[in-house]
FILUM-62690 format. One line per field, with one value per residue (C-alpha): residue in one letter; y, x, z. Coordinates in steps of 0.1 Angstrom, whole numbers, plus 5000, padded with zeros to 4 digits. Each point is the difference from the previous one (the first is absolute). Layout:
BEGIN
r: (A / ...) .
Y: (Y / ...) .
X: (X / ...) .
Z: (Z / ...) .
% end
This chain:
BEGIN
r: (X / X / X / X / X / X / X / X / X / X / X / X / X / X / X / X / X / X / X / X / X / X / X / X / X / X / X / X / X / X / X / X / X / X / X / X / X / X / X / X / X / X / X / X / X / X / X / X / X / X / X / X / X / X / X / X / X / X / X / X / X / X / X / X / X / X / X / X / X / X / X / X) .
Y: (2335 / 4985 / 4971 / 4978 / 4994 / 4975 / 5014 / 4986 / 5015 / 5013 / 5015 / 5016 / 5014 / 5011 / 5021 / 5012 / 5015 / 5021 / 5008 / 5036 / 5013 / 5003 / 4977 / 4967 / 4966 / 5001 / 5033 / 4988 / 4968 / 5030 / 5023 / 4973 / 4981 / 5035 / 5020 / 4973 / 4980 / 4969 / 4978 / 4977 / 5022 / 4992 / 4975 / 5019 / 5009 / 4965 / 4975 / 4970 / 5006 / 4993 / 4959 / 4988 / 4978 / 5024 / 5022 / 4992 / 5000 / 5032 / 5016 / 4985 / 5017 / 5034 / 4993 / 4992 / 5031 / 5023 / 4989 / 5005 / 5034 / 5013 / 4984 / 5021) .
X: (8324 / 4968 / 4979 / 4978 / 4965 / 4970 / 4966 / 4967 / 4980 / 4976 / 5029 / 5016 / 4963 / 4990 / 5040 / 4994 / 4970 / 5011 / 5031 / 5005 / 5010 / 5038 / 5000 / 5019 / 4990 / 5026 / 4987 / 4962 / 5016 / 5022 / 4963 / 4980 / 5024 / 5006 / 5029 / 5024 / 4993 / 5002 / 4971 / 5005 / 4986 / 4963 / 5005 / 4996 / 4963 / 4991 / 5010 / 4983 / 5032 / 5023 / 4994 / 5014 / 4971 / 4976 / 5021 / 4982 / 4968 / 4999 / 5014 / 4972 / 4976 / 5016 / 5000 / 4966 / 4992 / 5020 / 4985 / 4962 / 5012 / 5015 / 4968 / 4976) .
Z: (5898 / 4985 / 5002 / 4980 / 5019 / 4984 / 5004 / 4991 / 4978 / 5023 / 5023 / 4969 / 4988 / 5037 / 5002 / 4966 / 5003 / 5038 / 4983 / 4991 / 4969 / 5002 / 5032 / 4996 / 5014 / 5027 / 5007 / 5006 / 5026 / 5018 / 5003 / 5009 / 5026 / 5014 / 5004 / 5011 / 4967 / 5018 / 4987 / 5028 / 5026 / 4983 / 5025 / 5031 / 4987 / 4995 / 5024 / 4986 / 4974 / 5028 / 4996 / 4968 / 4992 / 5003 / 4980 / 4964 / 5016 / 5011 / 4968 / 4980 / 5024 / 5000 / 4959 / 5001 / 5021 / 4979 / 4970 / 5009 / 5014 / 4967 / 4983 / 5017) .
% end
């Protein structure tokens, strides 16, 4: 079963550009989130994620962070 997922731009550029060649999206989520493949335990790493309002916050940080690393 498959399903339909929006991404930003950004997040689609940024998974594009780690993915390998014959390596599919879902594939890159599964490597990345770890062997489990649940994305949900990105969590456990950050607990400022663990109250919802902080939530958006914190992923614009992390973006932020990500972006200036891959820029370098």
């Amino acid at each position: 079963m498959t399903k339909s997922i929006s991404l930003s731009e950004d997040v689609y550029t940024l998974l594009n550009g780690i993915r390998d060649k014959d390596e599919t999206f879902s594939d890159v989520i599964k490597r990345l989130t770890g062997s489990k493949g649940r994305l949900m335990e990105i969590v456990d790493f950050y607990p400022e994620l663990n109250e919802v309002s902080e939530y958006e916050q914190s992923v614009n940080e992390l973006r932020k962070q990500i972006d200036e690393a891959l820029s370098t």
